[in-house]
C-alpha positions, 0 to 999 in steps of 0.5 A, spaced: 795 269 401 799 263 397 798 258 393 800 251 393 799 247 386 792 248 385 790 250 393 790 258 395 789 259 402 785 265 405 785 267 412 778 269 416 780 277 417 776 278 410 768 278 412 767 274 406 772 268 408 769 268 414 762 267 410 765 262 406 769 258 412 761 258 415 758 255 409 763 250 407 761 245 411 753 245 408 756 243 401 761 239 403 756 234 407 750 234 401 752 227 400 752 225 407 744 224 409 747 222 417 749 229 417 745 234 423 746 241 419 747 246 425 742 253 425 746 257 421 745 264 425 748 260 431 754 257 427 755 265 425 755 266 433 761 262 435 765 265 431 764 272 434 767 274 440 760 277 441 757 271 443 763 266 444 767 268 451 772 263 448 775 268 443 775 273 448 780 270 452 784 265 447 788 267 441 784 262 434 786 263 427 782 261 421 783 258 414 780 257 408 782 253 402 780 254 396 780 251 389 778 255 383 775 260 387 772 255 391 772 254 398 774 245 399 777 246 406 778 250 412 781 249 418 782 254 425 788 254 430 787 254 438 791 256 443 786 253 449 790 258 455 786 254 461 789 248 457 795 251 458 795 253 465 792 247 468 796 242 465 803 247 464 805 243 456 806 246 450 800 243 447 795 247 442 789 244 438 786 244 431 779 244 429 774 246 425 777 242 420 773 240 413 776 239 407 775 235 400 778 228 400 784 231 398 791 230 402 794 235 399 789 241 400 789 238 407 796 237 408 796 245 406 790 246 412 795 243 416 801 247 415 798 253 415 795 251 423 802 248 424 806 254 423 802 259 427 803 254 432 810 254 432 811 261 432 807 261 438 812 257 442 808 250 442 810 243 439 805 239 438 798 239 435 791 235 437 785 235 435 780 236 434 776 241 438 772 246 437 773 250 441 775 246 447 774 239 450 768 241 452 765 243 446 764 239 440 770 235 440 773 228 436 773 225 430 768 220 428 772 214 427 766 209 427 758 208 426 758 213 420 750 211 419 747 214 425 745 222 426 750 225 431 746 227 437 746 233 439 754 237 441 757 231 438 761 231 432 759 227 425 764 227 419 765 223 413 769 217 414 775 219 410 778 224 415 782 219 419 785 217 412 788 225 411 788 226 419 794 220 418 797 223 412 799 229 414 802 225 421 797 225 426 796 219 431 790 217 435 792 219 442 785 217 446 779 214 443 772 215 446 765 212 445 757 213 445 754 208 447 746 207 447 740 204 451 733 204 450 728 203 455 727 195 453 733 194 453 736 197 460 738 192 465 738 194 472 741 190 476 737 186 482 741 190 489 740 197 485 733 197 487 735 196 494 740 200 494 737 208 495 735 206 501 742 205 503 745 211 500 737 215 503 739 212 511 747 214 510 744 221 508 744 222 500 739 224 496 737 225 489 733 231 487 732 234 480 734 240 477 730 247 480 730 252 474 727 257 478 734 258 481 738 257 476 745 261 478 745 257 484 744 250 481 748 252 475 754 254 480 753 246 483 753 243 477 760 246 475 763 245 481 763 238 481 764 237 474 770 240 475 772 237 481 770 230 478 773 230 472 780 233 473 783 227 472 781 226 466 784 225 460 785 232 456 780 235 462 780 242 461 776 247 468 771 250 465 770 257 466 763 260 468 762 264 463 764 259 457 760 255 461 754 260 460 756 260 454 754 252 452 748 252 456 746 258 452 746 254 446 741 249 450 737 252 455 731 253 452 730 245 451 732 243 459 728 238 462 729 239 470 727 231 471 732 230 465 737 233 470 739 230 478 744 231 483 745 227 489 747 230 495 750 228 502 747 232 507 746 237 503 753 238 500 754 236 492 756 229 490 754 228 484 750 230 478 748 227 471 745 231 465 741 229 460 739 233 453 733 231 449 736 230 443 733 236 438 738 234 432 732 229 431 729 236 430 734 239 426 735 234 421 729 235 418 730 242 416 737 243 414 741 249 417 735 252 416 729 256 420 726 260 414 722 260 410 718 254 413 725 251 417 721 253 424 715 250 422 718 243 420 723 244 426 717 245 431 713 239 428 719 234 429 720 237 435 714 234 438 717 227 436 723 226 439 724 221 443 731 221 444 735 225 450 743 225 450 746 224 456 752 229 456 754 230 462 756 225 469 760 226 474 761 223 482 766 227 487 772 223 489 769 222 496 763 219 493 765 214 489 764 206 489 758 207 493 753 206 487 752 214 487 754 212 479 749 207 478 742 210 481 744 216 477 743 212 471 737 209 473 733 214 476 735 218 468 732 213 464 726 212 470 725 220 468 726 219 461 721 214 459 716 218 464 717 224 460 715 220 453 723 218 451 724 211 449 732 211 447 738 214 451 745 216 448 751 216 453 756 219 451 763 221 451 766 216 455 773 215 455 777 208 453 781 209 459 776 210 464 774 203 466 770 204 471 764 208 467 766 203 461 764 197 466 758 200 469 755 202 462 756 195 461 752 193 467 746 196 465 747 193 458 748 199 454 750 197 447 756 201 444 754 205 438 759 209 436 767 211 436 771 218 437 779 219 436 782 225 438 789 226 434 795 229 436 802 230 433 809 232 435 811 240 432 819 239 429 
């Protein structure tokens, strides 16, 4: 414990903090209406490393800022070892971070994070990522207005300005672009194109729930292998892999989930979510005493899904396999009673997908930074 002017910080070791550390994000966003407030008893599960297989394979430390005896911010220090091993550098992460509009409580968070850091051995600092890239990750830096969708990110506007302050620059941006089943636009050779792609051997099928473990394990393997040379990109193990899908296995829809395949080999895959902050918005964190009873009757409105996860193996790409995935989701969707797709994240520097998102007249709704700053 130490103080600093009028901030005192607490690490999470003491249950009580750890509360505190949870909690804090539910006062802190009382005056942001845009705000998805998570379900409580499952925020309280990522951070034990009972139910997140993260924690029990890298090193995390949490902070909490108070003020007069109230929490104002908090903030938790990530050593990503898969990180590490894939892209053999020096580079820690931060995340977690929600604090008053105050730079000073916030360069406190910071220094804290910072000097476990060092002590570890690491010189620079990015963020944020919660846990990981493939978690919830980046900093809202536009589009303030519109609800997260579901696993994407929503923070006050001003967090850029303290982000800043305590010296961080951006070192990626990222973007969410929309669609509606009105406004999509195929181009004319997409229609011809399945029977090209069907006559040199690959298909499009949906999902099969029944077995689960094997499609799991297909879908990994190519986003693993598609994704490699991606800004930032991290492998994702299989059991943190689990982990995620756990938090949105229950609100799968096989039609919103399909893999193109060569011969039966994998090619490519695109993952669509219905998009259940539309749900969750309603009841503010919280399911009882009548939360399960407005989430399920807002459930039954959602008619939006979250395309999350898209990925074509190196061998397959420029044949259209992107395009005729994107086709065929939104085609699913709207059979399924959805009228509006998010697509998102895509990174600024990935031009192809930016192009062919642009091709089918998707519309930019929001941008996302991911910060970083060089340890002295």
């Amino acid at each position: 414990m130490t103080e600093s002017q009028d901030f005192r910080i607490k690490d999470t070791t003491n249950p009580n903090v750890l509360s505190d550390f949870i909690k804090l994000p539910y006062e802190l966003y009382k005056p942001y209406n845009a705000w998805v407030a998570p379900l409580i008893s499952e925020e309280k599960k990522i951070f034990s490393p009972k139910h997140n297989s993260f924690l029990r394979n890298n090193q995390t430390i949490h902070f909490v800022c108070y003020k007069d005896n109230k929490p104002v911010g908090r903030i938790a220090g990530i050593i990503n070892s898969d990180h590490n091993d894939f892209h053999k550098d020096k580079t820690a992460f931060f995340g977690f971070f929600e604090c008053i509009d105050d730079i000073n409580a916030a360069k406190l968070l910071f220094k804290y994070v910072e000097e476990w850091i060092k002590n570890q051995g690491f010189d620079s600092l990015r963020g944020p990522t919660n846990y990981s890239l493939n978690d919830i990750a980046g900093l809202l830096i536009d589009g303030f207005s519109e609800p997260p969708s579901i696993l994407m990110p929503y923070n006050p506007p001003y967090y850029e300005k303290l982000y800043r302050a305590c010296g961080f620059d951006m070192a990626m941006r990222f973007f969410a672009y929309t669609i509606t089943k009105d406004s999509i636009r195929i181009p004319s050779f997409i229609n011809k194109l399945e029977d090209r792609l069907k006559d040199n051997g690959i298909i499009f099928r949906t999902f099969e729930s029944k077995y689960i473990e094997r499609e799991f394990k297909i879908i990994l393997g190519i986003f693993n292998e598609s994704w490699s040379e991606n800004w930032g990109f991290t492998p994702f193990r299989i059991d943190d892999a689990v982990t995620e899908f756990k938090k949105i296995k229950f609100f799968l829809e096989e039609k919103l989930i399909i893999i193109a395949e060569h011969n039966g080999e994998p090619a490519g895959f695109i993952m669509g979510i219905p998009d259940i902050n539309q749900a969750l918005g309603a009841i503010r964190g919280k399911l009882l005493p009548f939360g399960w009873f407005k989430a399920f009757r807002e459930y039954r409105k959602i008619n939006r899904i979250r395309v999350a996860l898209m990925g074509v193996m190196k061998d397959y790409r420029q044949k259209g396999i992107d395009m005729m995935l994107y086709k065929k989701i939104v085609e699913n969707a709207v059979s399924l009673g959805y009228n509006t797709a998010e697509l998102s994240w895509i990174l600024e520097n990935n031009g192809m997908m930016n192009r062919v998102l642009e091709h089918i007249a998707a519309r930019k709704n929001k941008d996302y930074g991911m910060f970083e700053k060089k340890l002295n």
